[in-house]
C-alpha positions as CSV (number, residue, x, y, z in Angstrom):
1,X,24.0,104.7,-25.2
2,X,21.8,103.1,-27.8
3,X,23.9,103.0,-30.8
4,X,26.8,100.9,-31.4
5,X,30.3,102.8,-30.1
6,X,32.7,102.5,-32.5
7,X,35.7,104.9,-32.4
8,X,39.1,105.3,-34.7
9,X,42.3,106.4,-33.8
10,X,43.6,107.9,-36.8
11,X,47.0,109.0,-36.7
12,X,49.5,109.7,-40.1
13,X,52.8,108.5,-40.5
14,X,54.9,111.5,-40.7
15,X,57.2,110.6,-37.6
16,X,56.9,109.7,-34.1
17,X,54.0,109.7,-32.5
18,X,53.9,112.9,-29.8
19,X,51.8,112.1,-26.3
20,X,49.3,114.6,-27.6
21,X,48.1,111.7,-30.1
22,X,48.6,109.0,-27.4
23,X,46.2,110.7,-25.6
24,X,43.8,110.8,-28.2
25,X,44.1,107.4,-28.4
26,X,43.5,106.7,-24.7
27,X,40.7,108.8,-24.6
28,X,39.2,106.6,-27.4
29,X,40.2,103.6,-26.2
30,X,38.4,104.3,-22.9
31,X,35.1,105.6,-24.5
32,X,34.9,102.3,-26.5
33,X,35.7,100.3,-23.0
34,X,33.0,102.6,-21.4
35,X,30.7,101.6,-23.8
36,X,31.4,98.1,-24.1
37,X,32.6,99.0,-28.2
38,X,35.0,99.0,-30.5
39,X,38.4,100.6,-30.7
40,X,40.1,100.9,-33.8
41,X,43.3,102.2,-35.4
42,X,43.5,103.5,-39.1
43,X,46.6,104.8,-40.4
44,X,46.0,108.1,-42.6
45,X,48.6,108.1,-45.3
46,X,46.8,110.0,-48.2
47,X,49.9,112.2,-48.1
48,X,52.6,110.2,-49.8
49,X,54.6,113.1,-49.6
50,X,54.9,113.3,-45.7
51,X,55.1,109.5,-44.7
52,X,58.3,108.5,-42.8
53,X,59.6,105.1,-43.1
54,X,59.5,103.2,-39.8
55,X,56.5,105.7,-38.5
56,X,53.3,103.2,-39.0
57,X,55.4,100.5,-36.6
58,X,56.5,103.3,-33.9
59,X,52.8,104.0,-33.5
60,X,52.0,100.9,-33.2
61,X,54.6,100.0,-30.8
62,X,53.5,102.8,-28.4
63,X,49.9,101.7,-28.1
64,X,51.4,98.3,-27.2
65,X,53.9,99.7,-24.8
66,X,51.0,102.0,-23.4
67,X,48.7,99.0,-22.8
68,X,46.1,100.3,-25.1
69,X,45.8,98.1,-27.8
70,X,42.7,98.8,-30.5
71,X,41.1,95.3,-31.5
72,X,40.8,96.5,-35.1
73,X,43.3,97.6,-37.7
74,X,46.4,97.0,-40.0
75,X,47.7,93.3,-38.2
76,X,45.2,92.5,-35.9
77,X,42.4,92.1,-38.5
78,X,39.0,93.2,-39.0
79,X,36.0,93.3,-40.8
80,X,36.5,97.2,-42.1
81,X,40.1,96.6,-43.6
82,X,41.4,97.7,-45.2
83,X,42.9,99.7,-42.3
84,X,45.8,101.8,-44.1
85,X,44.3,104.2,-46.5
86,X,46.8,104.2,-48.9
87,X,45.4,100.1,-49.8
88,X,42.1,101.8,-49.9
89,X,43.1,104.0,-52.4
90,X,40.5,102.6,-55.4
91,X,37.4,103.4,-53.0
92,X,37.9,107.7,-53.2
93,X,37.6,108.3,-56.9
94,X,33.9,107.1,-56.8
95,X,32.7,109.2,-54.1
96,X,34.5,112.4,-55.3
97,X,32.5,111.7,-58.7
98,X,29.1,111.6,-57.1
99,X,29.5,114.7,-55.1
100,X,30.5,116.3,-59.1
101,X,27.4,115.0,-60.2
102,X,24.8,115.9,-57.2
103,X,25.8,119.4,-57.7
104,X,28.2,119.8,-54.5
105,X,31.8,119.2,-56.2
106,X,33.7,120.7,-59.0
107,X,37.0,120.1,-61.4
108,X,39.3,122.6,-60.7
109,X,42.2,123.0,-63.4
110,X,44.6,125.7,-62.4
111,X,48.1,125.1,-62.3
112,X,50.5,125.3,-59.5
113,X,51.7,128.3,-60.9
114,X,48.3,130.0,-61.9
115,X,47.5,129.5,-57.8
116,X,50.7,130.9,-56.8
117,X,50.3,133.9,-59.4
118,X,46.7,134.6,-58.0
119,X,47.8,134.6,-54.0
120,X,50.6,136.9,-55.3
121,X,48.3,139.3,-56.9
122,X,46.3,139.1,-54.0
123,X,48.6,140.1,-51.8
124,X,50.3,142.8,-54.0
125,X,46.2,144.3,-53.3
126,X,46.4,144.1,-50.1
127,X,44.6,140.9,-49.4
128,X,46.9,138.4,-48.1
129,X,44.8,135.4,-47.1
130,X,43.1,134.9,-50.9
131,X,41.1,131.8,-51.0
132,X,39.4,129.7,-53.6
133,X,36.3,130.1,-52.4
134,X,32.3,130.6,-53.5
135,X,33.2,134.4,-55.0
136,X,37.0,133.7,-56.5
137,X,35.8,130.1,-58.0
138,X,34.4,132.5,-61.0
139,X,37.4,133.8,-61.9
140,X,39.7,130.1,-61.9
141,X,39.7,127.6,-64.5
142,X,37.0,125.5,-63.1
143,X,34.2,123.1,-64.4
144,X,32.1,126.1,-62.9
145,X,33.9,128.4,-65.3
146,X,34.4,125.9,-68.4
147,X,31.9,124.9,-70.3
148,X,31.1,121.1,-70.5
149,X,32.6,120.0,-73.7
150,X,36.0,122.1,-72.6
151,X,35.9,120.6,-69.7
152,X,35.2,116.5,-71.3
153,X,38.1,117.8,-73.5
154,X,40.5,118.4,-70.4
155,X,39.7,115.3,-69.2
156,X,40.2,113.2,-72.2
157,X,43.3,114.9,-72.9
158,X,44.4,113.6,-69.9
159,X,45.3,117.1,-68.0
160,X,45.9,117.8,-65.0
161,X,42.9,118.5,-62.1
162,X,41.7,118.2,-58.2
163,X,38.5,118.5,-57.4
164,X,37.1,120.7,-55.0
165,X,34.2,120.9,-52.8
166,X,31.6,123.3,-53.6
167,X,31.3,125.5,-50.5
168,X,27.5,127.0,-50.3
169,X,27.6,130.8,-49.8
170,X,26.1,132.1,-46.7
171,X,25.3,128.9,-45.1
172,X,25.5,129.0,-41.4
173,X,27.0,124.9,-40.6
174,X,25.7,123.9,-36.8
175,X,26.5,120.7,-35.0
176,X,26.8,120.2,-31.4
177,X,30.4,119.1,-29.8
178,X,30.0,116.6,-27.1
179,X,33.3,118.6,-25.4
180,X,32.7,122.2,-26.6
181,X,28.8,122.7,-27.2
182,X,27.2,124.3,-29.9
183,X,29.2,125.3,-32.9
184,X,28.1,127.5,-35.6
185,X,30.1,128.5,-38.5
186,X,29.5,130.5,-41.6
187,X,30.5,128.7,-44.7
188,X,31.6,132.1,-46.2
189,X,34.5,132.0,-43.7
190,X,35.1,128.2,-45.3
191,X,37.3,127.6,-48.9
192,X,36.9,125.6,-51.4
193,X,38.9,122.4,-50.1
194,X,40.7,119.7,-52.6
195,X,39.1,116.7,-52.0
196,X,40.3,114.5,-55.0
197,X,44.5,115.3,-55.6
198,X,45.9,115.4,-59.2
199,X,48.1,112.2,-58.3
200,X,44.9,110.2,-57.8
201,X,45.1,110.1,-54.0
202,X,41.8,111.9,-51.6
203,X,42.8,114.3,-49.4
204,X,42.3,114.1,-45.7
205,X,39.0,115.1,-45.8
206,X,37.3,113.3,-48.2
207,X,38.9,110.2,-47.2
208,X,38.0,110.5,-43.5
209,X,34.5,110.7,-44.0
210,X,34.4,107.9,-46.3
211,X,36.3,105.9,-44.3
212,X,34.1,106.8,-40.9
213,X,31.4,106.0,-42.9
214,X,32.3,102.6,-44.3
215,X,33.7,101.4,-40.7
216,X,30.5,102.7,-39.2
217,X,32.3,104.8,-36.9
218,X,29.7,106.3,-33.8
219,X,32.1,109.0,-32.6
220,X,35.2,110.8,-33.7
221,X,37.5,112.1,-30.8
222,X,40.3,114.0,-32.1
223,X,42.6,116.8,-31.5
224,X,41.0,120.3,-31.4
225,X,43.5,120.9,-34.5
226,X,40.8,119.4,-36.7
227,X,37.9,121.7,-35.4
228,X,38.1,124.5,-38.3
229,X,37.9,121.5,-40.4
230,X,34.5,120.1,-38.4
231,X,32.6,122.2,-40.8
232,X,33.7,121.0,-43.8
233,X,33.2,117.4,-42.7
234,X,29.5,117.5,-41.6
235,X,28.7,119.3,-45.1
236,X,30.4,116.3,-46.8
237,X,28.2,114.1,-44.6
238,X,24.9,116.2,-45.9
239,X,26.3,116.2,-49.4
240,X,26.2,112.2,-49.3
241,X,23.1,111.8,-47.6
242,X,24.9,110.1,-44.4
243,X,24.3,110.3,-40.6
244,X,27.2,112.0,-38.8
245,X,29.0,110.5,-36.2
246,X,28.8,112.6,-33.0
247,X,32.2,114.9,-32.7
248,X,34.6,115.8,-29.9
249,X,37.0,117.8,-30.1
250,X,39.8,117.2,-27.7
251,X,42.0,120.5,-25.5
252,X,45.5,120.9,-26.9
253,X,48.9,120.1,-24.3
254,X,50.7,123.3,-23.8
255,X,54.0,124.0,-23.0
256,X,54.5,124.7,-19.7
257,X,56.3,127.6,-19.1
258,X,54.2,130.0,-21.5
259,X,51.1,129.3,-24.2
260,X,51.5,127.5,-27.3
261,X,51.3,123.6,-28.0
262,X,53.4,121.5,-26.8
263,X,56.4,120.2,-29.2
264,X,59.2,118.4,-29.6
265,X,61.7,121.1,-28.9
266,X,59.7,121.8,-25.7
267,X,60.8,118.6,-24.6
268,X,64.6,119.1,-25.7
269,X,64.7,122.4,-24.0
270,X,63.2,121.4,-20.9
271,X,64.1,118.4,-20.5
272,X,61.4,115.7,-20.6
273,X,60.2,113.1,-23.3
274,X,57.3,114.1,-25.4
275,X,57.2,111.0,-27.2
276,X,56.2,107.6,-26.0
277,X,59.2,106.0,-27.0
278,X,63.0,106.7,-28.6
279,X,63.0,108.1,-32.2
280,X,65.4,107.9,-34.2
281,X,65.5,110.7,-37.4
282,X,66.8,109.8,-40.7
283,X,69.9,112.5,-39.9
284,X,70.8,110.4,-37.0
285,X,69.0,112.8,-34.4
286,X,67.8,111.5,-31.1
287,X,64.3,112.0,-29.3
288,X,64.1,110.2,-26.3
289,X,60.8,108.4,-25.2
290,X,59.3,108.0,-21.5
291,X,60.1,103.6,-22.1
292,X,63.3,104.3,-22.5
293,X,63.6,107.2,-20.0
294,X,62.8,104.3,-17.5
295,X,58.6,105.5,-17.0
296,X,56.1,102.7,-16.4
297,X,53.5,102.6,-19.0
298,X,50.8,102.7,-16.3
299,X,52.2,105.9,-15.2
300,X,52.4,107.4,-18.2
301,X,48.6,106.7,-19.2
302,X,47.5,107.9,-15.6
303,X,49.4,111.0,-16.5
304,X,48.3,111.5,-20.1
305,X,44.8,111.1,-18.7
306,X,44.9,114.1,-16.3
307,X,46.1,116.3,-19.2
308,X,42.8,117.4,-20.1
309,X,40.0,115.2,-17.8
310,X,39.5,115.1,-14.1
311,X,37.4,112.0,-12.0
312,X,35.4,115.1,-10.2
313,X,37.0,113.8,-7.1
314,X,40.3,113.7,-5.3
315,X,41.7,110.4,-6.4
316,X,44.7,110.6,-8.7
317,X,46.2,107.3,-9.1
318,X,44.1,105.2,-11.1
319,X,44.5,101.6,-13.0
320,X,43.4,101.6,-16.9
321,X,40.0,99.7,-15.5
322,X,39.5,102.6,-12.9
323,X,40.0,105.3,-15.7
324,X,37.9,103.3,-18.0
325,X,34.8,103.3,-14.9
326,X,35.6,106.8,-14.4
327,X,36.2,108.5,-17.9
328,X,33.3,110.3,-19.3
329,X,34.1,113.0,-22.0
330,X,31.8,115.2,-20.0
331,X,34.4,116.0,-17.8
332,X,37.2,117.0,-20.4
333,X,38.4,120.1,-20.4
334,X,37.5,122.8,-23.2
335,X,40.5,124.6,-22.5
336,X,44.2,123.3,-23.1
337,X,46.4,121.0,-20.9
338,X,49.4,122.4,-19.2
339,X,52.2,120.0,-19.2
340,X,53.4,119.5,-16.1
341,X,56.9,117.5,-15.7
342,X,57.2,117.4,-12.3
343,X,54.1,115.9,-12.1
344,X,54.7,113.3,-14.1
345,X,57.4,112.7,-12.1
346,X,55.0,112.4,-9.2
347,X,52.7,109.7,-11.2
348,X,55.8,107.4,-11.6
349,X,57.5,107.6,-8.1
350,X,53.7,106.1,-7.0
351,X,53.7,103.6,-9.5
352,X,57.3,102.5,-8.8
353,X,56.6,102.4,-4.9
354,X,53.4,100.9,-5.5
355,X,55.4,98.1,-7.4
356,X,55.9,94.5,-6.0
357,X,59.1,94.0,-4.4
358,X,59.9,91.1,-5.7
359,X,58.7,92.6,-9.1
360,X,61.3,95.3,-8.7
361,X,64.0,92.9,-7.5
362,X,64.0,90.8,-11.1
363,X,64.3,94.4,-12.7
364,X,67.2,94.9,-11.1
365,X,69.2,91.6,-12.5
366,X,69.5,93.5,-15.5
367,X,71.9,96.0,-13.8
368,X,73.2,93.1,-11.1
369,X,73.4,90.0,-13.3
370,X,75.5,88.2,-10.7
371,X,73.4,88.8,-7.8
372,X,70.6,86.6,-6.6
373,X,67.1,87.7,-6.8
374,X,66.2,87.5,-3.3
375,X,69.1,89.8,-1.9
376,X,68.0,92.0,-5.2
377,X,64.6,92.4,-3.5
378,X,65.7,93.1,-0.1
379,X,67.3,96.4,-2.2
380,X,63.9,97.0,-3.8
381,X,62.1,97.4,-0.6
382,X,65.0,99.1,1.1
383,X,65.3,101.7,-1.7
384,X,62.0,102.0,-3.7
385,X,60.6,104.6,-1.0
386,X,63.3,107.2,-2.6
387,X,63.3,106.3,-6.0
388,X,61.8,107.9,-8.7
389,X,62.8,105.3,-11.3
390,X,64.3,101.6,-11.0
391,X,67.7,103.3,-11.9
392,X,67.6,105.4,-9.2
393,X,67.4,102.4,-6.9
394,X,70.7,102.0,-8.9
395,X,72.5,104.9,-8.8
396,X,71.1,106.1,-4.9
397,X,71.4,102.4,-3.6
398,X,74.5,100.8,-5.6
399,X,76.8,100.8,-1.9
400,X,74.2,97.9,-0.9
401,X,76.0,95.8,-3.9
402,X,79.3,97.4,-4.0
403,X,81.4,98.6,-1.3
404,X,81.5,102.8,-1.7
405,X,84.6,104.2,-3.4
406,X,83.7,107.5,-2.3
407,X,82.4,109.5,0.8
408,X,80.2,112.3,0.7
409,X,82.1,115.7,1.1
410,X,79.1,117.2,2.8
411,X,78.9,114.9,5.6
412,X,82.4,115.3,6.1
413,X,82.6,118.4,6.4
414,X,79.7,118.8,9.0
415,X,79.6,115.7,11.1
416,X,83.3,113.6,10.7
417,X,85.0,116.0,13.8
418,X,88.1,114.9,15.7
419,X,86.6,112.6,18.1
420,X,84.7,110.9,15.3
421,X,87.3,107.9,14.6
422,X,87.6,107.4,18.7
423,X,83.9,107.0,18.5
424,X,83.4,105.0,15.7
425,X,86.3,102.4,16.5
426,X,84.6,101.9,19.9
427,X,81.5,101.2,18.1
428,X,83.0,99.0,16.2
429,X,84.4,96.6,19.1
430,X,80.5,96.5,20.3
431,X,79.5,96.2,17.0
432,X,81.5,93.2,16.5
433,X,80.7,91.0,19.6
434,X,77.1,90.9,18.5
435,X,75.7,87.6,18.0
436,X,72.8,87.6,16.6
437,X,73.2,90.2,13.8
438,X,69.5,91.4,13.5
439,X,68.1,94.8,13.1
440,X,66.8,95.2,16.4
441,X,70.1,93.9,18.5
442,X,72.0,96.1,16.2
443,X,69.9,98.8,17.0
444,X,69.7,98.2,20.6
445,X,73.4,98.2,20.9
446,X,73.6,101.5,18.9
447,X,71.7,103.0,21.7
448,X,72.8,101.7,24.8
449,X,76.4,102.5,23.5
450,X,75.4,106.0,22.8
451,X,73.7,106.3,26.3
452,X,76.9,104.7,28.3
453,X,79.2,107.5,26.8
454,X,76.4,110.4,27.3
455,X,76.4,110.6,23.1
456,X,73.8,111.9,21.1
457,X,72.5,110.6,17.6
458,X,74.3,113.3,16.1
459,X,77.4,112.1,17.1
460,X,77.7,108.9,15.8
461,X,74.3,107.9,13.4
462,X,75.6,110.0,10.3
463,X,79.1,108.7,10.9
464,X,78.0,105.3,11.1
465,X,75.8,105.7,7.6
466,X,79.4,107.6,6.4
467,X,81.2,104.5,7.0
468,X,79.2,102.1,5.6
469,X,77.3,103.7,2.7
470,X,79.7,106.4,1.3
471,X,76.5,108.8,1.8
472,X,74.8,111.1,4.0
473,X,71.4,110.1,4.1
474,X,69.2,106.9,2.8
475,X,67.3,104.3,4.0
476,X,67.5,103.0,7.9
477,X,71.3,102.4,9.2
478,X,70.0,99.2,11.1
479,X,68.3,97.8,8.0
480,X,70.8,98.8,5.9
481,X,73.4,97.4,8.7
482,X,71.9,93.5,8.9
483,X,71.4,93.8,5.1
484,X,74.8,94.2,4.4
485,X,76.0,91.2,7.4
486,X,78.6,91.3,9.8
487,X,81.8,90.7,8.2
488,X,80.8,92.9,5.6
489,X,80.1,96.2,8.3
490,X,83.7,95.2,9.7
491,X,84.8,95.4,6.9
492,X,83.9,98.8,5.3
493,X,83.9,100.1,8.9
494,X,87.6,99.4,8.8
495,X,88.2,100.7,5.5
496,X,86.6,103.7,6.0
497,X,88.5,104.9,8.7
498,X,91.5,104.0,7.1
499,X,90.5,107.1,4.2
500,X,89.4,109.1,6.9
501,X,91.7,109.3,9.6
C-alpha cells in the first residue's frame, strides 16, 4: 500500500458501547497493524443533546479490556488533538463559511415550527417523506430565497440559522467501496443536510470530514449505517477541493433468531451480553457485559472477528497477531453477521482450556482465598476440560474443595441399588490398606476388586464418584481420588453411606 494508513475509530458518547462498534474498532485496528499505520480514536460528540455522562470512559475501557488499544486520541496523546470534537469546536465555523462562499452551501432560516408546518402540509398531500431538497429549497426562507441585504440583515440581527449543503440536482455521486464495489447514487434522491447547527456546533457530517481531513485519515471503516450518508461525504470532499480517503463500509450483526440488527433487548431476551462490559443506566438499569459475564477478552475479539470476515481457511482460533496476518477487508462480508451465542460460547471454552494451568489456578484464589495455589491448579487442570468459564470450574468442581452437601438424585435413582452399600463398604476396606495413594495403585485396586467379585464398572464406578463427589459424572474417579488424599476418601466414603443407607 503506498500511502500512509491511518484509520479512526469514531464512536459518540450516547451510552455503552454495543459489540457492533467494538468490531468496527478491531477491524480498524487490524488494518492499521496490517499496514504497519496508525490507529486512532476520536470521540464524536457534536450532539450535546445525546451525550451520556460516563460514556467517553466506557468506551475507552472496552478497547483496553479488548486488547485493542489506538495509539492516538483523548489521553494517550497525539499530534492531531484535539481528539474530542466538542474541544475542536472553533475549527467548523470556518469551513461551513467557505462552502457558502464557493457556491456549495446556503443559510437556511426557517424555524422549528415553519419545518414542522411544511412536513405536515406535506403529508396532509399525500407526500409523507417531504425533504429540503434542490426543488423545495425555493419555497423555504433561505439565502437562495432571500435576497442579500435581507439575509446580512438576519445575520446582524442576530437570528436564528443552520446552514445547509447545496445538493446539485441530477448529479449521479460514484465512489468505489473497498467491501461493497461500486456505488452510484443520484443526488436527487439526497437532501439538503445541516451542516452548521443554530447552537454553533457542525453536525456529523461536516465535522467528520473536516476532522478526516485534518488527521490525514487514509481509510474510513465504519458501520454500513453511514453508507446513505457516503454520498453526501464525498461531495463535501469535492466541494473543498480534498482527496477522499478510501471507504468501507462494514455488514451489520443481526439478531439471531430472525433479521434485523442486533440490540440491546436482543441480548436481554435471549440471554447474552451485547456489550463489552457492565452498564449501568442513569434509572439504575443493568446491562451486563461479556468481562463481567466471566469471557476472556481474547475470546471475545476472536469472536467479534468472525462476525462478518473469514481467514479463507479452516482455522478458527486465532491470537490478535494471527488475525492481524490474516485480516484483509477483502474477505468481509457484504451481507450482515448473524449472532451466534452458542458459538461464542464455543470461542471461550477453547480459550479457557487453552489457558495455563497454573494461570487458571491463581484465578481461582479469588473464589478460594484460603487455599494454596498449587492444590488450586491441580483443580484447573482437573476441571478446565468441562468448563466453559473459570466459574464453572467453581460451581461443577467445588466438591474438590468442599466436602459435597448433596448427592445427585439422578444417580440415585439409577445406579445406588440394594447391594450398593455392601459393595462400597468392601471397597472401602481395600481402599484403605493402600499404601501408596497414587492414581494408578488406586486404580489398579479398583479393578482387581471388581474382577475378584465378578463386578462390572457399572456396579461400583458411579457409586464410587456418588460417594466422593456428590455427582454423577466429572473428571476421572482415580485422579479425582489421589487429589482429594486418603483420609479425606475415608472420610466422605463414610459419610456418604451414612445419608444413603
Amino acid at each position: 500500500m503506498s500511502k500512509e494508513v491511518r484509520v479512526r475509530f469514531a464512536p459518540s458518547p450516547t451510552g455503552p458501547l454495543h459489540i457492533g462498534g467494538v468490531r468496527t474498532a478491531l477491524y480498524n485496528y487490524l488494518f492499521a497493524k496490517k499496514h504497519n499505520g496508525t490507529f486512532l480514536i476520536r470521540i464524536e460528540d457534536t450532539d450535546q443533546t445525546r451525550f451520556v455522562p460516563g460514556a467517553q470512559e466506557y468506551i475507552m475501557e472496552s478497547l483496553r479490556w479488548a486488547g485493542i488499544m489506538p495509539t492516538e486520541g483523548p489521553g494517550l496523546g497525539g499530534e492531531y488533538g484535539p481528539y474530542v470534537q466538542s474541544e475542536r469546536q472553533e475549527m467548523y465555523k470556518p469551513y461551513a463559511d467557505l462552502l457558502i462562499q464557493n457556491g456549495h452551501a446556503y443559510y437556511a432560516f426557517d424555524s422549528s415550527d415553519e419545518l414542522s408546518s411544511m412536513r405536515d402540509n406535506a403529508k396532509n398531500a399525500g407526500m409523507p417523506n417531504w425533504q429540503y431538497n434542490s426543488i423545495t429549497r425555493s419555497s423555504m426562507v433561505n439565502s437562495l430565497t432571500l435576497s442579500s441585504e435581507e439575509v446580512q440583515r438576519r445575520l446582524d440581527a442576530g437570528e436564528p440559522y443552520v446552514i445547509r449543503m447545496k445538493m446539485p440536482r441530477n448529479q449521479d455521486v460514484r465512489f468505489e467501496d473497498l467491501i461493497r464495489g461500486w456505488v452510484v447514487v443520484n443526488t436527487n434522491n439526497l437532501d439538503d443536510k445541516v451542516l452548521f447547527k443554530s447552537d454553533g456546533m457542525p453536525t456529523y457530517h461536516l465535522a467528520n470530514i473536516v476532522d478526516d481531513h485534518l488527521m490525514n485519515i487514509s481509510h474510513v471503516i465504519r458501520g454500513e449505517e453511514w453508507l446513505p450518508s457516503a454520498p453526501l461525504h464525498i461531495l463535501l470532499y469535492q466541494a473543498f477541493e480534498w482527496e477522499a480517503p478510501e471507504f468501507a463500509h462494514l455488514p451489520l450483526l443481526l439478531r439471531p433468531d430472525g433479521n434485523g440488527k442486533l440490540s440491546k433487548r436482543d441480548g436481554d431476551r435471549l440471554g447474552f451480553p451485547v456489550f463489552p462490559l457492565n452498564w449501568t443506566t442513569s434509572e439504575g438499569e443493568l446491562y451486563s457485559g461479556y468481562r463481567e459475564a466471566g469471557y476472556l477478552p481474547e475470546a471475545f475479539i476472536n469472536m467479534l472477528a468472525f462476525l462478518g470476515w473469514n481467514p479463507g481457511t479452516p482455522q478458527e482460533l486465532f491470537n490478535l497477531d494471527e488475525l492481524t496476518k490474516a485480516f484483509s477487508l477483502e474477505r468481509v462480508s457484504k451481507s450482515g453477521a448473524k449472532f451466534d451465542a452458542d458459538k461464542t460460547r464455543w470461542f471461550q471454552q477453547q480459550y479457557l482450556k487453552a489457558l495455563d494451568n497454573k494461570t487458571l489456578g491463581h484465578e481461582l484464589l479469588a473464589y478460594y482465598p484460603t487455599e494454596s495455589e498449587e492444590r488450586l491448579t491441580k483443580v484447573a487442570e482437573l476441571m478446565k476440560e468441562r468448563a466453559v468459564f473459570v466459574g464453572d470450574i467453581v460451581t461443577e468442581g467445588d466438591y474438590l474443595i468442599n466436602k459435597p452437601t448433596e448427592y445427585d438424585e439422578q444417580t440415585i435413582s439409577k445406579k445406588w441399588k440394594d447391594e450398593s452399600p455392601a459393595i462400597m463398604k468392601e471397597w472401602l476396606n481395600i481402599l484403605s490398606d493402600i499404601d501408596d495413594f497414587t492414581t494408578v495403585n488406586v486404580e489398579t485396586a479398583f479393578k482387581t476388586y471388581l474382577e475378584n467379585k465378578g463386578l462390572g464398572f457399572g456396579a461400583a464406578m458411579p457409586q464410587f464418584r456418588l460417594l466422593l463427589t456428590g455427582k454423577g459424572m466429572g473428571p476421572g474417579i482415580f485422579e479425582i481420588a489421589t487429589f482429594l488424599g486418603k483420609t479425606e476418601c475415608i472420610s466422605r466414603m463414610n459419610a456418604g453411606l451414612e445419608v444413603l443407607k
